[in-house]
C-alpha positions as CSV (number, residue, x, y, z in Angstrom):
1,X,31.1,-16.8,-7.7
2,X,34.7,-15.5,-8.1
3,X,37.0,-15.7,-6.1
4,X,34.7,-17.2,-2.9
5,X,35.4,-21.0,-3.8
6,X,31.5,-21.6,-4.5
7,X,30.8,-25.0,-7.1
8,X,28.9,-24.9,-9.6
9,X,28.0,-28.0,-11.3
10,X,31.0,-28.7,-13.9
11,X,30.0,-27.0,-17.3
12,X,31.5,-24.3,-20.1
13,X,32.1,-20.4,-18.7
14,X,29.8,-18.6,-20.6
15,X,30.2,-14.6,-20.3
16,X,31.6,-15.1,-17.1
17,X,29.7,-17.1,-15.7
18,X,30.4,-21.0,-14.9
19,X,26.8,-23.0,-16.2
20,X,25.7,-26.1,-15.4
21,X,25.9,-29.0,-18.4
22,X,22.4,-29.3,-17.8
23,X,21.6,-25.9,-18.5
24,X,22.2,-26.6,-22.3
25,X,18.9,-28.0,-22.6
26,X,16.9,-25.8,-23.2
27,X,13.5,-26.9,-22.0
28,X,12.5,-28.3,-18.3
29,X,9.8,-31.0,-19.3
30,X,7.1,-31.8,-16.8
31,X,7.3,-33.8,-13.5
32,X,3.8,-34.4,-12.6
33,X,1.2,-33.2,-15.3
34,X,-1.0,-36.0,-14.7
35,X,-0.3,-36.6,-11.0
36,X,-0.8,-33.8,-8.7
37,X,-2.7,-31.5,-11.6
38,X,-4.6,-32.7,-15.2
39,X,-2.4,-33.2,-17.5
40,X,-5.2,-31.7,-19.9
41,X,-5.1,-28.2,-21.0
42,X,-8.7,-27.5,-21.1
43,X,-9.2,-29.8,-18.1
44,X,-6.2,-28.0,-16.4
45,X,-7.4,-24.6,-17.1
46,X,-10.9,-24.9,-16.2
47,X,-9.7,-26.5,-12.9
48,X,-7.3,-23.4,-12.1
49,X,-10.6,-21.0,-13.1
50,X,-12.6,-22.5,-10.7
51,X,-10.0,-22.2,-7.8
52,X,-9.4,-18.4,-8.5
53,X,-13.1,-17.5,-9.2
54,X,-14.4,-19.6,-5.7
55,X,-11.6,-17.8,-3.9
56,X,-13.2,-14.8,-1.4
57,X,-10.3,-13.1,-0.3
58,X,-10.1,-10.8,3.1
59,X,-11.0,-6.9,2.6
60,X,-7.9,-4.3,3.3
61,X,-5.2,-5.9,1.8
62,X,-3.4,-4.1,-1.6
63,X,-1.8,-6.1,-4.1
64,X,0.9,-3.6,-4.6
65,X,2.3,-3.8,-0.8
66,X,2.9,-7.3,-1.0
67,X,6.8,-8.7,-0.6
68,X,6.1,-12.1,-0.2
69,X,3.3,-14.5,-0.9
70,X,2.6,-18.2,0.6
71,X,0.9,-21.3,-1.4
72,X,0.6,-25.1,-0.6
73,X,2.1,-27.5,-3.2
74,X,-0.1,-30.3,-3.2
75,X,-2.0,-32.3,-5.5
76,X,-4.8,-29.7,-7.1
77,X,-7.8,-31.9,-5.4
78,X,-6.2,-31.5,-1.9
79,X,-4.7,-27.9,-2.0
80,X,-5.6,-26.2,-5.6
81,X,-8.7,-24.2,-4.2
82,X,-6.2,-23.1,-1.0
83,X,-3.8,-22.2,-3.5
84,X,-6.6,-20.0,-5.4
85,X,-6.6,-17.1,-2.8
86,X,-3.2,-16.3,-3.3
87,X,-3.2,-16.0,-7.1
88,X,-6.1,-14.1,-6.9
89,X,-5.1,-11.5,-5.1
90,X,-1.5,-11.6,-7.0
91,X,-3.8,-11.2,-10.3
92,X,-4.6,-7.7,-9.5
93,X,-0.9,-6.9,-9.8
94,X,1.4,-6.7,-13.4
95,X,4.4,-9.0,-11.4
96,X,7.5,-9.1,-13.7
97,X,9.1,-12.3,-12.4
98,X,7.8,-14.5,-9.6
99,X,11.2,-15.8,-7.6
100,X,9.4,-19.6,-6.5
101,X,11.0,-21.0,-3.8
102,X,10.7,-24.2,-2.2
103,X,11.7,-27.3,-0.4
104,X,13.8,-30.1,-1.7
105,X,11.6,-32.8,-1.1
106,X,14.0,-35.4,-3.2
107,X,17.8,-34.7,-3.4
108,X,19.6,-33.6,-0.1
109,X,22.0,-31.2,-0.1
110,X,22.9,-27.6,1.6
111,X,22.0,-24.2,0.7
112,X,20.0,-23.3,-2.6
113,X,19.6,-24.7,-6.3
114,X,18.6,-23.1,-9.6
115,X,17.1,-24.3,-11.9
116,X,18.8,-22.4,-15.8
117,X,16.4,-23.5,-18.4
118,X,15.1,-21.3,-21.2
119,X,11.4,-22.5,-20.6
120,X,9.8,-25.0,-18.3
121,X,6.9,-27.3,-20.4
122,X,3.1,-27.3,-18.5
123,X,0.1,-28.2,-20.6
124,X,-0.9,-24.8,-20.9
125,X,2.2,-24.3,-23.4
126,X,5.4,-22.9,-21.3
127,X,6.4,-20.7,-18.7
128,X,9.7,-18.9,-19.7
129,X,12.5,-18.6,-16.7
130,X,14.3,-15.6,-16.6
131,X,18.1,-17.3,-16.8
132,X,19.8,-13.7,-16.3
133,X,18.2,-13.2,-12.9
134,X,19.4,-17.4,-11.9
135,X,22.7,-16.6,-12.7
136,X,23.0,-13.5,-11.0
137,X,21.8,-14.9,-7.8
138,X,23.7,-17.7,-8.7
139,X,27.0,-15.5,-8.8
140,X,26.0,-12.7,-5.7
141,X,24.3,-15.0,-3.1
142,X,26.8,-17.5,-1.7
143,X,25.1,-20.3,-0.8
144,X,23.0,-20.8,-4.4
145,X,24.6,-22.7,-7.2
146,X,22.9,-24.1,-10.8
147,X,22.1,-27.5,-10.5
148,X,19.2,-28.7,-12.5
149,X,19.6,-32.5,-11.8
150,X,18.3,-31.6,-8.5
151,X,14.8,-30.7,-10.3
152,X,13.9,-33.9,-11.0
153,X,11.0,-35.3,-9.8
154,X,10.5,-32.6,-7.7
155,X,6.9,-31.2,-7.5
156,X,6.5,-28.1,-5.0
157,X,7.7,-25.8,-7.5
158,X,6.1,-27.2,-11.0
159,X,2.5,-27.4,-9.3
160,X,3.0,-23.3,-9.0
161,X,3.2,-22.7,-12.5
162,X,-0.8,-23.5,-14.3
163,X,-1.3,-20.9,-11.9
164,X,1.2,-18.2,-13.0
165,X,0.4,-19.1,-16.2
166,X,-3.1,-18.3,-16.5
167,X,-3.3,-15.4,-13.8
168,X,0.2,-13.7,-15.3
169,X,0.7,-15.2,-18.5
170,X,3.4,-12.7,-19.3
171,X,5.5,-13.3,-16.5
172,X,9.2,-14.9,-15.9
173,X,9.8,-17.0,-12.7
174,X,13.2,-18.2,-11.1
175,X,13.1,-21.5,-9.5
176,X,15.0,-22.1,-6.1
177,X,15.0,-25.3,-4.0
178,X,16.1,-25.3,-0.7
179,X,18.2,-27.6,1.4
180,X,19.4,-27.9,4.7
181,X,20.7,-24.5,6.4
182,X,21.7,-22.4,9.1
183,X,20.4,-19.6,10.7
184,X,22.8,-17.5,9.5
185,X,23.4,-18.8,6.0
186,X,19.5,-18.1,5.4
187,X,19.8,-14.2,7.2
188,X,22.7,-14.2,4.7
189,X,21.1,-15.2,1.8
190,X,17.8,-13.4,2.3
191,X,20.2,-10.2,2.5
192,X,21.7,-11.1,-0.6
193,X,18.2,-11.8,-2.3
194,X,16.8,-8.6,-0.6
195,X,19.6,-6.2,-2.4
196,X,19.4,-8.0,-6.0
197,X,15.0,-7.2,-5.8
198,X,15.2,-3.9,-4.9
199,X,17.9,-3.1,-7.6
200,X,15.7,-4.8,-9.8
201,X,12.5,-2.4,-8.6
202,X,14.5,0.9,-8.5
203,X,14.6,-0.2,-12.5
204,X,10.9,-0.8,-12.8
205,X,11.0,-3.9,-12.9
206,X,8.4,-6.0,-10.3
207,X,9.7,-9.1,-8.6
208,X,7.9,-11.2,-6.0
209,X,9.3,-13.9,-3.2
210,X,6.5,-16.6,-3.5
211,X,7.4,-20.0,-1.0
212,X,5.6,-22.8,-1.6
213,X,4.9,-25.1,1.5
214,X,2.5,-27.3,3.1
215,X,1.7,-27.2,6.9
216,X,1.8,-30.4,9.3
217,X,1.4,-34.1,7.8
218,X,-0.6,-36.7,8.7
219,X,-1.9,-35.6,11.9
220,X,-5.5,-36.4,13.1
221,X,-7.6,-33.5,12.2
222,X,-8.1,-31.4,15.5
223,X,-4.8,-32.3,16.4
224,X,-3.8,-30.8,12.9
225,X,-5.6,-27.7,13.4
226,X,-3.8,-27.3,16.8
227,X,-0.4,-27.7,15.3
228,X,-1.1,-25.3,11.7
229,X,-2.6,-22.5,14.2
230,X,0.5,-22.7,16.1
231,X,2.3,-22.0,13.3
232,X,0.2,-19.6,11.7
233,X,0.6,-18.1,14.8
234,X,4.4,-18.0,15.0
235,X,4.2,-16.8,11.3
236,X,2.5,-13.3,12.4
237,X,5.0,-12.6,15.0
238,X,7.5,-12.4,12.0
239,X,10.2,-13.4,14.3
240,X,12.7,-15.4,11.9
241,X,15.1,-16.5,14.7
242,X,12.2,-18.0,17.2
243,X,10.4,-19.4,13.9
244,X,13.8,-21.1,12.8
245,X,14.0,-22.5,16.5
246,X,10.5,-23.8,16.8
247,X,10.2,-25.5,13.2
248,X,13.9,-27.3,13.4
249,X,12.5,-28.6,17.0
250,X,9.6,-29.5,14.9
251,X,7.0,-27.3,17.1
252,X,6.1,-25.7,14.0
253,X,5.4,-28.0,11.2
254,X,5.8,-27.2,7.9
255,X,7.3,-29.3,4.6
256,X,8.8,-25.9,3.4
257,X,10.0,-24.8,6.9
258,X,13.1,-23.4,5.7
259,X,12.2,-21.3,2.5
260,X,9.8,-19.5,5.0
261,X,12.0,-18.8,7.8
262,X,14.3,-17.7,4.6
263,X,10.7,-15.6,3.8
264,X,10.9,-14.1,7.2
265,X,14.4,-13.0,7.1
266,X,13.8,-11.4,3.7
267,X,10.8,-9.8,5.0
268,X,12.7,-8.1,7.5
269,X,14.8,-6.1,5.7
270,X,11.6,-4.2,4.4
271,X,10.8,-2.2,7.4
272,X,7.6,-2.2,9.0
273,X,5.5,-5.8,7.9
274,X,2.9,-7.6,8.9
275,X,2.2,-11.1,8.2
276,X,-1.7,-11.4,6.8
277,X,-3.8,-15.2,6.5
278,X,-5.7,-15.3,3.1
279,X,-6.8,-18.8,3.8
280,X,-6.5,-22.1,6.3
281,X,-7.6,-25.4,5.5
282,X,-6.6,-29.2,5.5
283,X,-6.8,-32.0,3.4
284,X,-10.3,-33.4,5.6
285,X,-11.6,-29.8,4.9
286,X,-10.7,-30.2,1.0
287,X,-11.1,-33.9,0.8
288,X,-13.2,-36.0,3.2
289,X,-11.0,-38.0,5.3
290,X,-10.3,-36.3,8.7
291,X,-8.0,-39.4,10.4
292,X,-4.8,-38.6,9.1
293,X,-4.9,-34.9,6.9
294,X,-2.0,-32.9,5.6
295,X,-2.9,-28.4,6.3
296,X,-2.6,-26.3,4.0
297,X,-1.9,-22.1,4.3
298,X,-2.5,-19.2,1.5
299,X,-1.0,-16.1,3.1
300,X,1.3,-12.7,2.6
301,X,3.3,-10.7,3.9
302,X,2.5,-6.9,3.1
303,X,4.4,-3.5,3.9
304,X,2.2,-1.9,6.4
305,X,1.0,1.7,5.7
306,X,2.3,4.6,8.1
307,X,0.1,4.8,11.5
308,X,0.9,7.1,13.8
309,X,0.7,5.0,17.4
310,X,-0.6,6.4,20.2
311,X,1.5,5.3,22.7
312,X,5.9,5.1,22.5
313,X,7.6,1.7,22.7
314,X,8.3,2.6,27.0
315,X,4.4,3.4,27.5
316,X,3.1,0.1,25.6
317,X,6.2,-2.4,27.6
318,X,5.0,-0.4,31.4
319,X,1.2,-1.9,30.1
320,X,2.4,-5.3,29.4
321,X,4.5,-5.4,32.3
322,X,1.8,-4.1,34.5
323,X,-0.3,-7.1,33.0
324,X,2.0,-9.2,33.6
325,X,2.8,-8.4,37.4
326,X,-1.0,-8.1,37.8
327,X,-2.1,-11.4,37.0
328,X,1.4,-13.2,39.3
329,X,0.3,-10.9,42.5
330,X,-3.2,-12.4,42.0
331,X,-2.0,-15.9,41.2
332,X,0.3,-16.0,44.2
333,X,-2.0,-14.0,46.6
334,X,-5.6,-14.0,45.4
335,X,-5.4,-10.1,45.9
336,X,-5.8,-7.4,43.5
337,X,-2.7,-5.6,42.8
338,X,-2.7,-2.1,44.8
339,X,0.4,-0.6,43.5
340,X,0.9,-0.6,40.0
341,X,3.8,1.6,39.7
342,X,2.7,3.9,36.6
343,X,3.7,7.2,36.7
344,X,3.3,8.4,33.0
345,X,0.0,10.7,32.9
346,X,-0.7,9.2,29.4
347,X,-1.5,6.2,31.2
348,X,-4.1,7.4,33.4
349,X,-6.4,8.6,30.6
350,X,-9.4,6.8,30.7
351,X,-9.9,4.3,27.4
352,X,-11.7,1.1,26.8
353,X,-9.3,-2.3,26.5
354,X,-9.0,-6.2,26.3
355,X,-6.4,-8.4,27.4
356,X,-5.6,-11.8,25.2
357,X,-3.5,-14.2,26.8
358,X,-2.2,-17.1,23.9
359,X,-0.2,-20.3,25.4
360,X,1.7,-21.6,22.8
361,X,-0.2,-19.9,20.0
362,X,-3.6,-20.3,21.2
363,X,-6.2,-18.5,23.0
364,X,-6.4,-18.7,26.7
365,X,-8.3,-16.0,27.6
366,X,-9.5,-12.8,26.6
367,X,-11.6,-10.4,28.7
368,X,-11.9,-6.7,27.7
369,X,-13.8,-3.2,29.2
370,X,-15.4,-1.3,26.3
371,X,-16.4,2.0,27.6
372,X,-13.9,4.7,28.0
373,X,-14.8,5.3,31.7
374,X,-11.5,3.8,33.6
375,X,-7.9,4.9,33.7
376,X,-6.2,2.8,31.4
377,X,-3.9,1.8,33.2
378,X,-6.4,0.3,36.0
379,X,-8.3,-1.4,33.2
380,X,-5.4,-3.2,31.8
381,X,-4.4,-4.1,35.1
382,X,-7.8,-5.5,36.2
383,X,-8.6,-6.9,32.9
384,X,-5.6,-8.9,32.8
385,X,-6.2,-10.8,36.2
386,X,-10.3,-11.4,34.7
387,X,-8.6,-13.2,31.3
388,X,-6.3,-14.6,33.4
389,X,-9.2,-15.9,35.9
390,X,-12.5,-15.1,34.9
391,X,-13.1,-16.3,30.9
392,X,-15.9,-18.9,31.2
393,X,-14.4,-20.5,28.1
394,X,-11.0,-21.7,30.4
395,X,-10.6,-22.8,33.3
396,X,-8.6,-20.3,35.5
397,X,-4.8,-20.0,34.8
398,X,-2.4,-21.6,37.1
399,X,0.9,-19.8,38.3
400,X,3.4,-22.5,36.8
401,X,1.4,-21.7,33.3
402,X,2.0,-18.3,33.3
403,X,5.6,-18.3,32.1
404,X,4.3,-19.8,29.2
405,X,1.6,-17.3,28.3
406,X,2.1,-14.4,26.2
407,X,0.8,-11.2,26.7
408,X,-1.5,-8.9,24.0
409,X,-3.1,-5.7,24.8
410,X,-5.8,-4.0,22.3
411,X,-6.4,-0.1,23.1
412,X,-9.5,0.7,22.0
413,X,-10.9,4.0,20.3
414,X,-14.7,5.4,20.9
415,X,-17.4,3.1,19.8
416,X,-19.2,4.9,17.0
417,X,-22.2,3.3,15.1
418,X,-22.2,2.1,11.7
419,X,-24.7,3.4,9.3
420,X,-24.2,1.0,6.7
421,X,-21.8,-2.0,6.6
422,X,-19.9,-0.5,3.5
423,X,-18.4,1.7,6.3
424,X,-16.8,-1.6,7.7
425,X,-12.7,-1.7,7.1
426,X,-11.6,-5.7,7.3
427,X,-8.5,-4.9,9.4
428,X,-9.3,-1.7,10.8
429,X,-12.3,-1.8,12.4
430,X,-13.8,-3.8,15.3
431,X,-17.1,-4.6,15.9
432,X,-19.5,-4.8,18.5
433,X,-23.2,-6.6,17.8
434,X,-26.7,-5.2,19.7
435,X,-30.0,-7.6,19.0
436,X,-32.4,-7.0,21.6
437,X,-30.4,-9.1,24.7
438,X,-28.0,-10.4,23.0
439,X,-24.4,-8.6,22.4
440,X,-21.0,-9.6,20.9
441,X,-17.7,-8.3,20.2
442,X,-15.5,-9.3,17.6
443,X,-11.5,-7.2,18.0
444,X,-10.1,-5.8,15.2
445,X,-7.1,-8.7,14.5
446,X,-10.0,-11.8,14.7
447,X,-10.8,-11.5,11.0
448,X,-7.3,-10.6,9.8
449,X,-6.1,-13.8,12.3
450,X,-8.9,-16.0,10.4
451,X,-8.7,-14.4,7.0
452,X,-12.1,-13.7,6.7
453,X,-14.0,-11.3,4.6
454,X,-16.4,-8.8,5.6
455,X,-19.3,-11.0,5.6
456,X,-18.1,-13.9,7.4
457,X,-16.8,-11.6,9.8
458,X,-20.7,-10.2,10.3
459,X,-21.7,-13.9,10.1
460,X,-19.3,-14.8,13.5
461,X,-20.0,-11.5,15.6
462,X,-24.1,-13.0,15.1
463,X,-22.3,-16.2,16.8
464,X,-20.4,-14.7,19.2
465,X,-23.6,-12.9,20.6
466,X,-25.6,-16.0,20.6
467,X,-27.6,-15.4,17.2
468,X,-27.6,-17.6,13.8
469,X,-25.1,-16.4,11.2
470,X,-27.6,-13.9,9.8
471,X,-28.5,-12.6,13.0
472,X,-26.3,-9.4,12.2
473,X,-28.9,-8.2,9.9
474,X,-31.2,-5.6,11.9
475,X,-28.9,-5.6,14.9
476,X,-27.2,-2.3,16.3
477,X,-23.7,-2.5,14.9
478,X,-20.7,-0.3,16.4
479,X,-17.5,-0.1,15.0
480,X,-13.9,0.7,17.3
481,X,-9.9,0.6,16.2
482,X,-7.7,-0.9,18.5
483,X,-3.6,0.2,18.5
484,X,-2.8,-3.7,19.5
485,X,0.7,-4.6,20.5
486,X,1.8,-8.0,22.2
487,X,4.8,-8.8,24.4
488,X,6.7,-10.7,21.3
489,X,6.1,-7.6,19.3
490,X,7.5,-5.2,22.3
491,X,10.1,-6.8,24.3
492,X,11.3,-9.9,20.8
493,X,13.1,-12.5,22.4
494,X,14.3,-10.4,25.7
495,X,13.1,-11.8,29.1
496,X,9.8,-10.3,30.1
C-alpha cells in the first residue's frame, strides 16, 4: 500500500500496484480434489445435489438480509451435508462475488493473504477470482498482502468452491487466509473490508463475507456438543471482543476462530444483527464414530428488520437487575424479595414472562408465567427466584454460581390460538401445546437457537408436553411473541 511500509511478496508493479511473482500464473490447480471431495465431476456434482436438496432450512430468514454466512471445511463425507444449508439458502440470492475467508491451517504468519489468480481449477471446470477486488483490499486494508505460496496445500477454502460453483455458477470469489492477530488489527481490518463492500453495493454490485470454520476437534461426543453449544452460544451474543477472549483462551473452540471474530467485527458495523443457526452437527452425527468427533456449524448473520420495542434500554436493565437482586436476596436469605425498587408505571402492567438463566452458555433454568394477570415487574421478580430454585430439570442454584449465570428475560404478548399452522412464523412466534392433560411451551428463540424448521419445532413442543413427535396434530395450539433481551445484550461487557 503506499506509503504505509506494507510487503508484498517481491514481484513487477503493474498499474500501480506491486504483484506477487506468483500471481503470473494464471491458474490455481487443485489441492484436494480426490481427498476431502470426488475428484469426479459427475460424482462431484451429484454429491453437492444431494447435500443442497436434503438440506431443510429454518422458516423467517431472507436471503437478501444476509452480511455474512458460516460453513465447515471438511472432507464432504463428514461436513458436505452441514455445508448444504448454507448454500441453499445463499442459492435464492444472485451474489456477485463471494469474499471466502479462512484459517491458515499450513503456513504461519500474521494478518491476511490473497490469493491473485485469474481462475482457480475444480472438477466442475473453474471458478474465476475476481483479481481487481484482491488487489484492492490488498492495497486499502493494512494488514492483507498477495502471497499465493501460502495457498498451498491449504484446504478450507478450495472445499468452498463445488459449492459456489453449482449453486452460483456466475459468481467471482476472493480468497483470504488468516493468520495470527490482534484484537485490534481484526476491528481494523474488518473496518477496512466493511467500507470497500458497501462501495461495492452502492454500485450494484452484491458481495458476501462467507468464513469457513470447523468447531471443536476430537472431543468425545457429549463433551463436543457441550463445547460447540458454548460457542454457538457466544456466537449469538455477537460480542467480537468477549468472543476473541474466550476462543484465544480456547473456551470457544473453533479451527477458523479468527476469521469469525474478524466476521463479528464486520458484522458490527451494519447496525442492528442478529446471529441465526441454520444447522449443528458433528462428525458422530455425519459419520458413525462418537469417541473422538470434530463439530461442525452452518449459520448467518442477517440485518434484522425494524421492530419497534416495547420497553427503552433503562426499563429492560431495571428488569434484569431486579432478577438479578431477586434471586441473591433469596439465595442469601431464603426470603422473597419485598422491595423491588421499581418506580416506572410501565413496569407495573400486568404481562405474562419467563426467566432463562445460561451458565456458561447453557441452560440452567428457565421458569415462566403465561397469563397476563401479574405486574410484570412481580413476575419477573418471582419468576426469576423459581428458575433460579424451582426447575425440576436442575438442581437448585447455589450463591457462588450466580456470578456466573447470565440473565434472559422473554416478555410475552397475549396468547391467541392458531387456526392453522401456516399461521406459524419460525422466529416470531411461540408456542404453547393443549392435548387433553398434557401441555408444553416452546419460547420464541428455541427454534431459531436450534435452527429448526416449522415442523420439527411442532415435533418438540409434542415432546416437551410429554406426547410422541406427532402428538401436535389435534392438539390446541396457541401462538405468543416475546420482546426477549438478555443481560449481555443490555449491559455488554459492563459489571452487572
Amino acid at each position: 500500500m503506499g506509503g504505509s511500509g506494507k510487503r508484498l511478496i517481491a514481484g513487477p508493479l503493474v498499474g500501480g500496484v506491486l504483484l506477487s511473482l506468483f500471481s503470473l500464473a494464471l491458474a490455481k490447480e487443485p489441492n484436494v480434489a480426490g481427498q476431502f471431495y470426488p475428484a469426479r465431476a459427475d460424482a462431484l456434482k451429484e454429491q453437492v445435489s444431494s447435500f443442497l436438496e436434503s438440506a431443510r432450512l429454518p422458516e423467517g430468514i431472507s436471503p437478501d438480509k444476509v452480511i455474512v454466512a458460516f460453513a465447515p471445511h471438511a472432507g464432504y463425507i463428514f461436513s458436505g451435508s452441514v455445508a448444504g444449508y448454507t448454500y441453499k439458502l445463499l442459492s435464492r440470492r444472485k451474489v456477485d462475488v463471494f469474499l471466502i475467508a479462512g484459517p491458515s491451517h499450513f503456513y504461519p504468519f500474521r494478518g491476511i493473504r490473497l490469493l491473485d489468480e485469474e481462475v482457480y481449477k475444480i472438477p466442475l471446470g473453474e471458478v474465476r477470482l475476481d483479481r481487481e477486488l484482491t488487489r484492492l483490499i490488498a492495497q486499502k486494508v493494512e494488514v492483507a498482502e498477495i502471497d499465493n505460496r501460502v495457498f498451498n496445500r491449504e484446504h478450507c477454502l478450495e472445499v468452498q468452491l463445488p459449492f459456489v460453483k453449482i449453486t452460483r455458477p456466475q459468481a467471482k470469489v476472493v480468497l483470504l487466509l488468516f493468520g495470527e492477530m490482534s484484537a485490534d488489527e481484526l476491528e481494523r481490518s474488518a473496518k477496512e473490508v466493511f467500507e470497500l463492500i458497501k462501495g461495492l453495493r452502492s454500485n450494484g454490485k452484491d458481495a458476501l463475507l462467507l468464513v469457513s470454520t470447523d468447531m471443536s476437534h476430537y472431543h468425545p461426543y457429549q463433551e463436543a456438543v457441550r463445547i460447540d453449544w458454548g460457542t454457538i452460544d457466544a456466537l449469538r451474543k455477537l460480542n467480537f471482543r468477549a468472543f476473541f477472549r474466550g476462543a484465544r483462551s480456547g473456551i470457544y473452540q473453533m479451527c477458523g476462530w479468527v476469521p469469525t471474530a474478524f466476521a463479528l467485527a464486520y458484522a458490527r458495523n451494519w447496525g442492528d444483527v442478529e446471529f441465526r443457526l441454520l444447522r449443528y452437527a458433528n462428525s458422530g452425527d455425519t459419520y458413525g464414530d462418537k469417541s473422538r468427533v470434530v463439530g461442525y456449524m452452518s449459520a448467518v448473520i442477517i440485518e434484522k428488520d425494524e421492530e419497534v420495542s416495547m420497553f427503552t434500554r433503562e426499563q429492560k436493565a431495571k428488569l434484569l437487575r431486579l432478577a438479578r437482586r431477586s434471586i441473591e436476596h433469596y439465595l442469601r436469605t431464603g426470603q422473597r424479595l419485598k422491595d423491588l425498587e421499581i418506580d416506572d408505571p410501565a413496569l407495573y402492567k400486568e404481562k405474562g414472562a419467563f426467566v432463562t438463566l445460561k451458565k456458561h452458555g447453557m441452560l440452567r433454568g428457565c421458569i415462566g408465567h403465561i397469563i397476563a394477570d401479574m405486574p410484570l415487574c412481580e413476575v419477573v421478580a418471582e419468576m426469576a427466584v423459581q428458575a433460579a430454585v424451582g426447575d425440576p430439570r436442575f438442581p437448585a442454584l447455589k450463591l457462588e454460581e450466580l456470578p456466573e449465570v447470565e440473565i434472559e428475560i422473554s416478555v410475552l404478548s397475549p396468547l391467541k390460538k392458531v387456526e392453522s399452522i401456516d399461521e406459524i412464523k419460525v422466529g416470531k412466534h411461540g408456542l404453547l401445546l393443549r392435548k387433553g392433560f398434557y401441555s408444553g411451551l416452546l419460547l420464541p428463540q428455541v427454534p431459531v437457537e436450534y435452527g429448526w424448521d416449522k415442523v420439527t419445532f411442532l415435533q418438540h413442543l409434542a415432546m416437551k408436553a410429554g406426547l410422541p413427535p406427532d402428538g401436535w396434530k389435534g392438539a390446541e395450539l396457541y401462538s405468543f411473541t416475546a420482546e426477549v433481551f438478555s443481560e449481555s445484550e443490555v449491559f455488554g461487557e459492563k459489571d452487572r
